[in-house]
N, C-alpha and C positions, 0 to 999 in steps of 0.2 A: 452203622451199628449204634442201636441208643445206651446213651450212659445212666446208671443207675441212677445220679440225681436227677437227668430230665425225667426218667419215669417215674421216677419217688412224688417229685416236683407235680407233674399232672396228677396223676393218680390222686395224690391230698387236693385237688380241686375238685374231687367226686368222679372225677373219670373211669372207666375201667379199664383196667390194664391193657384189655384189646384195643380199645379208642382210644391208649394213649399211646399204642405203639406205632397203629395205624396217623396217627398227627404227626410223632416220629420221622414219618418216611415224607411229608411235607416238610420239607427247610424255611418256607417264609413262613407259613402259620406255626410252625414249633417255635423260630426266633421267636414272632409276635408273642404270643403265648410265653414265653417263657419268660420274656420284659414283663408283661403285665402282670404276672403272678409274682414275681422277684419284689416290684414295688407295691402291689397289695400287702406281699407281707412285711415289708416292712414300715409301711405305713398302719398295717393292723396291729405288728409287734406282736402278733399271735397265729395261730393256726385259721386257715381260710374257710369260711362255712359252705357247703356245698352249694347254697340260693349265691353266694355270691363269685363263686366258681364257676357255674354255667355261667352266669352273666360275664366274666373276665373270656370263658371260651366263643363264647356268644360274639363277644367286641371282635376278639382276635379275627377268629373265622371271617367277619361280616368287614371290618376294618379295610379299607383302599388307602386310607390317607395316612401312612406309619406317622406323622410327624403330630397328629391329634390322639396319641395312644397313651401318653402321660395325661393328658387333660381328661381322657376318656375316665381312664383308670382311677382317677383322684377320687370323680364322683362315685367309682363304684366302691374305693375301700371305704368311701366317710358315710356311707349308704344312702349317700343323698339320691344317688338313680337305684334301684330296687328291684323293678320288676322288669319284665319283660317289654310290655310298654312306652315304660320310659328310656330302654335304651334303643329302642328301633326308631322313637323319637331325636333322641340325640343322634346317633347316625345319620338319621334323613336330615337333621340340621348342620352339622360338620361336612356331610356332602352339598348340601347347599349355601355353603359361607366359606371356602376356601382359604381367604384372605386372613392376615393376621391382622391385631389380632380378633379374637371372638369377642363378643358384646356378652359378660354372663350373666348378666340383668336381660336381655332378651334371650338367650339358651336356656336359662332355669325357667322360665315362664313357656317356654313349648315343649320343653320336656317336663312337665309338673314337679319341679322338685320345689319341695315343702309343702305340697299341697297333703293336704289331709282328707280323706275321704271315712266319714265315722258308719257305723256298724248299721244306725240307724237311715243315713243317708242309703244305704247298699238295700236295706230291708223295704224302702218307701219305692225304691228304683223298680226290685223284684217283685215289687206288688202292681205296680203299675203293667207291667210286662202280663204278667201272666192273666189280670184282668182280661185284656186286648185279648186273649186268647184261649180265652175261659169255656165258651163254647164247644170250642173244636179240642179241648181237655179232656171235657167230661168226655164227651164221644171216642177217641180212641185213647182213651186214658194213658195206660203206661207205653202205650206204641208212640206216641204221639214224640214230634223230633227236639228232644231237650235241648240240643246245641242250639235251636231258633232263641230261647229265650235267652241261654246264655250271652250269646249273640249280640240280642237288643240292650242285654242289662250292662253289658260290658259298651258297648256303643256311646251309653249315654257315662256309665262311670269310666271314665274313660282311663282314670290312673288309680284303679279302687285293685286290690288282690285278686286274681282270679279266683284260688282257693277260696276266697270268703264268700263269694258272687253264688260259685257251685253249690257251699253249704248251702247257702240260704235258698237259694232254688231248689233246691231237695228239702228244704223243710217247708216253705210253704207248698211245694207240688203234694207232699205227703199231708198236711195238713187239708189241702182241697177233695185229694182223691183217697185218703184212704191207706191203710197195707195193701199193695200187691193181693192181686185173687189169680187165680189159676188161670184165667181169659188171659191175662196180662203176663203168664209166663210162657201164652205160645208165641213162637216164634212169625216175625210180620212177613208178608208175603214179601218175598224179595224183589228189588224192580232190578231189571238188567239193564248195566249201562250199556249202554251203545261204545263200540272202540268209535278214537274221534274220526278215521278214515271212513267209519260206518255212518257216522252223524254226518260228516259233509259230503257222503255217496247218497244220503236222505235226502241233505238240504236241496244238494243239485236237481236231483229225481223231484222234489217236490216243486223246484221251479221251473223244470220242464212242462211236466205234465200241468200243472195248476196256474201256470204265470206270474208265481210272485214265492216270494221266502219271507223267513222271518224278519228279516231287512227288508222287505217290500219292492224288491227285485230293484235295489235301486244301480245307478250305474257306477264306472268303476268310479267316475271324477268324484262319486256325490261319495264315493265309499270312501276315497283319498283322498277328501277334503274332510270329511267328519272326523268327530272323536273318539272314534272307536281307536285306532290307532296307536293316541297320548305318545306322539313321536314330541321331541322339545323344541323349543323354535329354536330358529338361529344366533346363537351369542350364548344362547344359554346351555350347553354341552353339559356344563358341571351338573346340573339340575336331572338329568339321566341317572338312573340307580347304575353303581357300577363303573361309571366314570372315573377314572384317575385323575386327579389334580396334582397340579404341582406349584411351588411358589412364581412359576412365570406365567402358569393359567390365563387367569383373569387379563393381564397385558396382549397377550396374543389374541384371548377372545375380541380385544377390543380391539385389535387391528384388523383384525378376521373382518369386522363387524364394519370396519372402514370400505377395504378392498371391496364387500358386497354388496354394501347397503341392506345388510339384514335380509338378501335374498335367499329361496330355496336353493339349494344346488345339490346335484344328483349325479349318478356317473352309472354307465351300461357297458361292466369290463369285459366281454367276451376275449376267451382267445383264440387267434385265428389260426387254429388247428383242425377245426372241423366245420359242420355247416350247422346252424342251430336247429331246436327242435321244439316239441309243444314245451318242455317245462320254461325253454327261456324265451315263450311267450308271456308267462306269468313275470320273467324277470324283467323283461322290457315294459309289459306293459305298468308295470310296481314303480321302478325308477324315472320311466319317462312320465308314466300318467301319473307319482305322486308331485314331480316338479311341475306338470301342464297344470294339477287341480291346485296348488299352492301358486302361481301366477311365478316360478323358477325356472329354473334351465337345466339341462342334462346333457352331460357331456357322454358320446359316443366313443370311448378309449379302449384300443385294443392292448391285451396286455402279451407285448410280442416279446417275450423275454426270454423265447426258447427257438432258436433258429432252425434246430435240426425236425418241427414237427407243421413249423408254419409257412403255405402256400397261400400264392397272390389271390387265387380262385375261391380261398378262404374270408379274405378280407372283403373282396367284392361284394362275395355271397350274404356275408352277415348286414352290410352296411343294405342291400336291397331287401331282406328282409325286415326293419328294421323302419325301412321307406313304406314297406307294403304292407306292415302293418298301421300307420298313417303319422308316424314321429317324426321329425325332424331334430337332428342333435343341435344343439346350440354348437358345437365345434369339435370337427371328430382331431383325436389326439392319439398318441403312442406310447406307451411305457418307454420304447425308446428315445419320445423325445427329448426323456432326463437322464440320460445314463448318466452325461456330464457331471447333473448334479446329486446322483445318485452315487458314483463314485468318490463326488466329494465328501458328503455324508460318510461313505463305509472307513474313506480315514478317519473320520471325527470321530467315529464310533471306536474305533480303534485308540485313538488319544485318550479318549476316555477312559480307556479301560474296557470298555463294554463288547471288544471282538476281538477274536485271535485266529492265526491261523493254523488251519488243521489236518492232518495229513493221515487221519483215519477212512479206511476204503467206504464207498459206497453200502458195501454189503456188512459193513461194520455198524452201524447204523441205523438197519433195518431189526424190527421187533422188537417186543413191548419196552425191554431191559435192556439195551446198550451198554455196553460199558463207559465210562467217563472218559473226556478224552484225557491224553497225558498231555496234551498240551494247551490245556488252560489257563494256566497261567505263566508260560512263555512271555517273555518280557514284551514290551510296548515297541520300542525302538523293534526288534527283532519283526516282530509281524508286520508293523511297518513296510519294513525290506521286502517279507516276504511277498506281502500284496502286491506291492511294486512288479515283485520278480512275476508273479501271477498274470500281472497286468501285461509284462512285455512278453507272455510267451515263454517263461523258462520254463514251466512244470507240463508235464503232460496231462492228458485228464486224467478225475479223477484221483489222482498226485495231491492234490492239494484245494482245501476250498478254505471261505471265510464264515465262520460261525458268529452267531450274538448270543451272548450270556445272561439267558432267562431260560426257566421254567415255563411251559406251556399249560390250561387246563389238564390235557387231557395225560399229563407227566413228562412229555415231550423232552429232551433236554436240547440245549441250545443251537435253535435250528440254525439252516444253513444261511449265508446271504448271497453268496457269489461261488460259482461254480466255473471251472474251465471248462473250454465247449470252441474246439473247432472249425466253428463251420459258418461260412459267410453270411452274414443278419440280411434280408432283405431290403433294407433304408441303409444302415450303418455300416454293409460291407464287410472289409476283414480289419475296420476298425477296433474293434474290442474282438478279445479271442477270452473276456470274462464278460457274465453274465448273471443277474442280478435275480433271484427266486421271487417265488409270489409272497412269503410272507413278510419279504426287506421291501418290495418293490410296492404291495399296492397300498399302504399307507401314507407310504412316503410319496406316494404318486395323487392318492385324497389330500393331502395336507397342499402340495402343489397347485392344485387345482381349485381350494378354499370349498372342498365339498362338505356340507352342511349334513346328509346323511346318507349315511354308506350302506347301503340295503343289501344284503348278498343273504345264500341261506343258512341252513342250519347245518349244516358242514364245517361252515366256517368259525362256530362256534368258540369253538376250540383255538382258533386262531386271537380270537377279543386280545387276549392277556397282551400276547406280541407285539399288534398292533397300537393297542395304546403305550404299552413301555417303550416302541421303538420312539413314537412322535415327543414322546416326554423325555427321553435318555438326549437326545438330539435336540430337544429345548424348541422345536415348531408346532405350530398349530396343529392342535389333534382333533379329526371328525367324530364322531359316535358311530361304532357299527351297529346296527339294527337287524336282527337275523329274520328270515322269516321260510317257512316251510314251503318244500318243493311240490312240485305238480306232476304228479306219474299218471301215468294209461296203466290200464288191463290192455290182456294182449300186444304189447310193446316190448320192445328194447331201444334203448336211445342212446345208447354207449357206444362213441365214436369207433372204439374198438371193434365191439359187437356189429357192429353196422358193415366193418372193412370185412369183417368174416364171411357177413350174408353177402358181400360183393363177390369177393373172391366166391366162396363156393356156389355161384351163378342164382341162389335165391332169389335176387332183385337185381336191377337192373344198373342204377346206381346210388346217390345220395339221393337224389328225388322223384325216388319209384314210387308211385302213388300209394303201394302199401306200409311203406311207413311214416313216421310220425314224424320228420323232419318237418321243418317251416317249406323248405323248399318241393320238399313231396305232395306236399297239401297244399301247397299251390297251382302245382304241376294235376292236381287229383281235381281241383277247381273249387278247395272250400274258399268261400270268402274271408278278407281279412277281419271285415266286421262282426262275424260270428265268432273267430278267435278271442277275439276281445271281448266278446258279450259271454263265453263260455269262463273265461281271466276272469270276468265281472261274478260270473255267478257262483263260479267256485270261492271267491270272496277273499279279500287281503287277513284273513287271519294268518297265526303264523304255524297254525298245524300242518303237517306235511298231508299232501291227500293224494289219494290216489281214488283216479275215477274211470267209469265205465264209459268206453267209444262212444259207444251210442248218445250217454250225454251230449258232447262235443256236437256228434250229428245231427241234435234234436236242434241245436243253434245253426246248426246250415239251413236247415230244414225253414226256418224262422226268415233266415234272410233271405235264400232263394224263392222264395214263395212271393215274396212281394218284390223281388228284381230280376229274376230270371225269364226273361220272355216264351210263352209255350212254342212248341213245336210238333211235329206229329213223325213217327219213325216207326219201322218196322225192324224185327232184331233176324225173326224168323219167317219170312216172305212167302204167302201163298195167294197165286196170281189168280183175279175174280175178273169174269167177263160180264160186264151190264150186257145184256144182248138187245133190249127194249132204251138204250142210252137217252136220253131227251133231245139230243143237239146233236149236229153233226161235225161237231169239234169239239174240244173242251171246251168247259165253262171254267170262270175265272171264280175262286171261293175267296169270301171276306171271311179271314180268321182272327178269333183277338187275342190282341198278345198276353191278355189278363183277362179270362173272362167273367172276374168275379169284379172290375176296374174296368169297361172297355171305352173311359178316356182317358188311356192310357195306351190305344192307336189298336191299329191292325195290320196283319200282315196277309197276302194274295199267295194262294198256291191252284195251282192246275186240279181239275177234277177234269178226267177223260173217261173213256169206254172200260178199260184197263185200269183195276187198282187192284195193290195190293194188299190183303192183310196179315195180320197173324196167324201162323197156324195154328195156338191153341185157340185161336177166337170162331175156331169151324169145328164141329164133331157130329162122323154118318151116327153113330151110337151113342148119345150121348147117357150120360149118368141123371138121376134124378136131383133138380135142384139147378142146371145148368141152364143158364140165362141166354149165352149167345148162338151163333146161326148154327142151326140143324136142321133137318126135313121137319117140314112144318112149322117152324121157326123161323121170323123175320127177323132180323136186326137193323137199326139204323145207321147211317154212315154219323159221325162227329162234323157238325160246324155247315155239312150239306143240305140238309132240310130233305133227304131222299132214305127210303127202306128199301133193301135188298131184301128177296126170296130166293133161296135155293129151286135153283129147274134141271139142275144137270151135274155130277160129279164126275170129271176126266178124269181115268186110270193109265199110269202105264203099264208094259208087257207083265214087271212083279206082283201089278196091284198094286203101287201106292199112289196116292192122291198125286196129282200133277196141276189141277187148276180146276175150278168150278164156273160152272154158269149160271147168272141171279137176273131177275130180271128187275125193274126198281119201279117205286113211284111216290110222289110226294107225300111228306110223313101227315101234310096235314087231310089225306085222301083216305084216311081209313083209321084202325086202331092202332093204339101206339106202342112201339115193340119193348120186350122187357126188357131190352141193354141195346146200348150207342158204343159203337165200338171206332179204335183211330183206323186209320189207311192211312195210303201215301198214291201217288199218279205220276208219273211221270219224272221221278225221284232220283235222289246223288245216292250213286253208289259209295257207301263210307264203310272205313274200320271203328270196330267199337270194344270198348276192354270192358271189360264187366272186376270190377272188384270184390273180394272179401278178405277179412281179417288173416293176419300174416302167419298167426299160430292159433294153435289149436286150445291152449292154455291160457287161464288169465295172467298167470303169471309162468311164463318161457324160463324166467333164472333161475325159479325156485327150485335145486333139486330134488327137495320132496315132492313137488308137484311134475314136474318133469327131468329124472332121473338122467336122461341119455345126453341132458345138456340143449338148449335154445334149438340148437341148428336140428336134434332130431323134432323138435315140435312143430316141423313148417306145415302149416296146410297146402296141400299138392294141389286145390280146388282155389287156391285164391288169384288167379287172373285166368279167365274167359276170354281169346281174344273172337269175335265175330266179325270176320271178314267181308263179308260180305251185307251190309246191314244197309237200310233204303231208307231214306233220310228228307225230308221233303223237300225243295227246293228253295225254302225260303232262308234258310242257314247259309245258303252257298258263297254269300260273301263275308263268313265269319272268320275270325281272327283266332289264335293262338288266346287261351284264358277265357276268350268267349263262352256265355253260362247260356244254358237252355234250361228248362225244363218238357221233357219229351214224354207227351199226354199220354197215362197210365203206365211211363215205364219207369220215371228217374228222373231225377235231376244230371245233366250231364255239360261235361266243359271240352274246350277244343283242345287237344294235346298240342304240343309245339312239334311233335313228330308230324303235324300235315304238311302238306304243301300242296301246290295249284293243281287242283284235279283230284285232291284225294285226301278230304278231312277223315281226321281222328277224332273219336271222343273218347273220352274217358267218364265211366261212370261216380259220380261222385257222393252221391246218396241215393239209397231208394226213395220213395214215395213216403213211404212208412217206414218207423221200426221195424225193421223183423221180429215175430215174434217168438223165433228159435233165439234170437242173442237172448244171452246171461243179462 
């Protein structure tokens, strides 16, 4: 509830009574606030002027470092800091000088105080600007974007009023052009921004199709080595907007800075509860390729801190994908390989003051308002005990957990650290019957490990606050979190949960059924790992969250298998042709290339006989106008043979339907040359073949405005084809499980690991082309 002096209090700083109720319901920024207004006034010894009100709200709000809020505050009641300017100034320099004490012979001099900026210095500045731009004035006169000059004039006056800047822009603009005329009071044509998932749905599209972006399609290393980033080097943490200091800072930086040698270090926390998917494609390749492009390391650290959800099949899983996409961990680790010293922390934390224990239920907990606990400030000694008692087993679950005592961004109140949980840990057994949460565990697990930066997304946001307060309250080296934006599909779901649903209700087959977007499915489906990464590359390390269209993804298969997929020839729908006029009286042996746009890049030998088959759509008795391959009067040539079939005979059975035809052939260079070259197969493996398409029907399955009846009614009933019976040519026959083809005019396709001896699978992996029905 606020008391009438704290609102009396704000409110005379200019605030409005709703913004001062809303600061109110924040506890640090009210404290803050309400020290800096106490000692303004009484250093003013009068009432506070509202320029110098925003600026004392300004500090508060912006302030990380409490212990610089009197030094902050001094400059603003003597008005030596003034504007805006100059306190964004002083902040960025209080955040970057830590140490006591300050130099104020160098603080006055980056923050301009005493500098004087005269009326005619602001008037010479506004002239020069608008010169530079004087052209393109006259021509869209009052359309034309004022903010550019204010912009430039403010640039160069760097500590001059903005109010004065503005006048004088408006008196010389009006001095140039004139009063306003009616042209000048229509309204400019509006440009529509783009949402930013539309600009990088753009960027990607424009790098498909065109081969380059406005980054010049460069790759990930050269993107996670550049400066687009402005991530901080190593030592220097403090120098990150946002960072917390504290008086031991600096000392740990410089030990930090021993143990590494000033190197990158990175960490890829998955938890081994599920199998990964495309978006922590983006997250692997962000932590492991920013430490490969910074010459660092990246530790592989499962964060197993929850026993009842993590299976062995899960650790494996991740740690091969991980392999297969081409990283190798500097050293894979375990959250649990510190409980030890993670337990000894939660006492310290506890000595300190800063944790107690709490015997509020789960469900007590949940939703936006909580209530407080009543046991907050339960004595030191007492929680103590009770951790203890936690520790041996006396509380059942749920009974009892360990809370830390801070505020969250997102109003959070003092989340959990250690939870009861019965059930055997996979490494640690029924050692620990407590267990440690993600927001107590992975910074204290970054600080462990001396990780330099701590890349997770934008979820995590909300966690910054915890995470630097826990490294600081406990007095160890603290990393920087660095958030950055997730990587979604159209037509997807990737939520572990949602996934066990499409299992259970027989949609798919398992975790890596080729039609979803698991790492493991898309393996199993035959993308390659290198197009993963070039797709990570192209979707670009900003930190917008994006979400993109399949087919992107696919245009990077497409990219790789074209130049490593070796060709093959296959038939899906088999109709058996009799050469009757054959040249030989056995088969002839055919030199096929495995690239024939490359053919030193080898060849591979298949059988041409009497007997081959082709497609059925590649024959029609009727055919439509416009249609290229065999029909009456209609030759086609065979692929790679150097021979042209003629239709002489159509075999029927008892119903009338086609059953096999008879051609007779002869050398294509013996006469004129037919309007399409069609594949066959002679003497061929009989295989299984899947044919794919997208798993739902909707770009987006979760939306219930887009689909109402929930994910599972959006399946497409049409998306696995399986073709049992498919003719395959015999040069595949010694291929492997992951083995890539490209099968001429039909697809790229990969060997499923369901073959075995006598009976390959393929799995279709991309078409040929886009489709031009996808979105």
């Amino acid at each position: 509830m606020a008391t009438p002096d704290s609102l009396s209090l704000f409110t005379a700083l200019g605030l409005s009574e709703h913004k001062a109720l809303e600061t109110l319901k924040n506890t640090s920024l009210s404290a803050q606030l309400r020290q800096a207004a106490t000692q303004a006034q009484q250093t003013l010894g009068s009432t506070i002027d509202k320029a110098t009100g925003t600026l004392l709200y300004g500090l508060a709000s912006r302030l990380k470092d409490p212990r610089r809020l009197p030094f902050l505050v001094g400059y603003i009641a003597s008005k030596k800091i003034h504007t805006e300017p100059q306190l964004s100034a002083a902040l960025e320099y209080v955040r970057g000088h830590p140490l006591d004490p300050i130099n104020t012979v160098d603080f006055e001099r980056e923050c301009g105080v005493d500098v004087v900026v005269t009326p005619e210095q602001i008037e010479e500045a506004v002239e020069a600007v608008i010169n530079r731009h004087q052209s393109q004035l006259l021509v869209e006169r009052y359309h034309f974007n004022m903010g550019l000059l204010m912009g430039e004039a403010r640039a160069v006056l760097k500590w001059a009023d903005g109010k004065m800047i503005k006048h004088e822009v408006d008196m010389q603009v009006l001095h140039l052009l004139g009063p306003k005329m009616e042209s000048d009071l229509d309204k400019k044509a509006k440009v529509v921004k783009s949402r930013p998932e539309e600009t990088d749905r753009r960027k990607a599209k424009d790098v498909v199709e065109n081969g380059m972006s406005a980054d010049q399609a460069l790759s990930l290393m050269e993107q996670l080595r550049g400066e687009a980033l402005k991530f901080h080097k190593p030592g220097e943490n403090y120098k990150t907007p946002g960072y917390v200091t504290t008086p031991y800072t600096m000392n740990l930086l410089k030990q930090h800075l021993e143990i590494t040698g000033g190197q990158v270090r990175t960490r890829f926390p998955p938890e081994p509860n599920g199998i990964l998917h495309i978006g922590h494609a983006k997250a692997i390749n962000f932590n492991f390729g920013y430490a490969k492009a910074n010459n660092g390391i990246c530790f592989l650290r499962y964060d197993d801190t929850n026993p009842e959800k993590e299976e062995a099949k899960f650790f494996t899983a991740i740690y091969d994908m991980v392999s297969w996409l081409g990283y190798t961990p500097y050293k894979v680790t375990y959250a649990s390989d510190y409980f030890d010293q993670l337990y000894a922390w939660a006492l310290e934390l506890i000595r300190r003051g800063q944790a107690y224990v709490c015997h509020q239920r789960g469900e007590e907990l949940k939703g936006h308002n909580p209530l407080p606990s009543p046991w907050r400030d339960r004595p030191v000694e007492e929680s103590l005990l009770l951790f203890e008692a936690m520790r041996k087993g006396k509380f059942a679950e749920g009974e009892a957990t360990l809370r830390m005592k801070l505020e969250m961004e997102d109003g959070k109140m003092d989340p959990v650290a250690y939870r009861v949980k019965y059930t055997p840990h996979h490494r640690t057994g029924d050692t620990w019957c407590i267990y440690p949460t993600y927001d107590y565990t992975h910074c204290l697990c970054d600080s462990i490990e001396h990780i330099t930066h701590s890349l997770c997304t934008k979820e995590f946001q909300a966690r910054r606050s915890s995470y630097f307060w826990l490294c600081n309250t406990l007095d160890v080296y603290c990393p920087v979190q660095w958030e950055y934006g997730r990587l979604n599909l159209h037509y997807a779901v990737v939520s572990k949960r949602k996934i066990l649903q499409l299992v259970s209700a027989g949609a798919v087959r398992d975790w890596d059924d080729p039609r979803l977007f698991t790492l493991t499915a898309l393996r199993r489906r035959g993308f390659p790992p290198e197009a993963i990464n070039n797709f990570c590359a192209r979707v670009g390390v900003t930190v917008a969250q994006t979400t993109m269209e399949p087919h992107l993804l696919e245009a990077c298969v497409r990219d790789v298998l074209n130049d490593t997929a070796p060709r093959a020839m296959a038939v899906l729908e088999p109709l058996r042709v009799t050469i009757t006029n054959f040249p030989a009286a056995k088969s002839l042996d055919i030199q096929v290339p495995n690239f024939p746009a490359d053919e030193r890049k080898g060849f591979h030998q298949v059988p041409f006989a009497s007997v081959v088959f082709i497609e059925q759509t590649d024959f029609k008795e009727e055919p439509e106008p416009g249609y290229k391959r065999l029909a009456w009067g209609q030759p086609v040539g065979l692929r790679h043979t150097g021979y042209i079939i003629e239709l002489q005979h159509v075999v029927k059975g008892p119903s009338g339907s086609i059953e096999s035809l008879e051609v007779t052939c002869r050398r294509a260079d013996a006469g004129e040359k037919p309007k399409a070259f069609i594949h066959w197969v002679s003497q061929p493996l009989t295989c299984e073949i899947r044919l794919y398409e997208q798993l739902f029907r909707h770009k987006n399955p979760e939306d219930p405005a887009e689909v109402p009846g929930g994910f599972l009614s959006d399946l497409n009933q049409a998306s696995l084809q399986v073709v049992k019976v498919a003719l395959v040519d015999c040069s595949v026959a010694l291929a492997k499980p992951f083995d890539k083809f490209q099968f001429e005019r039909l697809g790229y396709f990969s060997v499923d690991p369901d073959s075995h001896q006598g009976q390959l699978v393929f799995n279709r992996t991309v078409t040929l082309k886009e489709d031009p029905g996808k979105m």
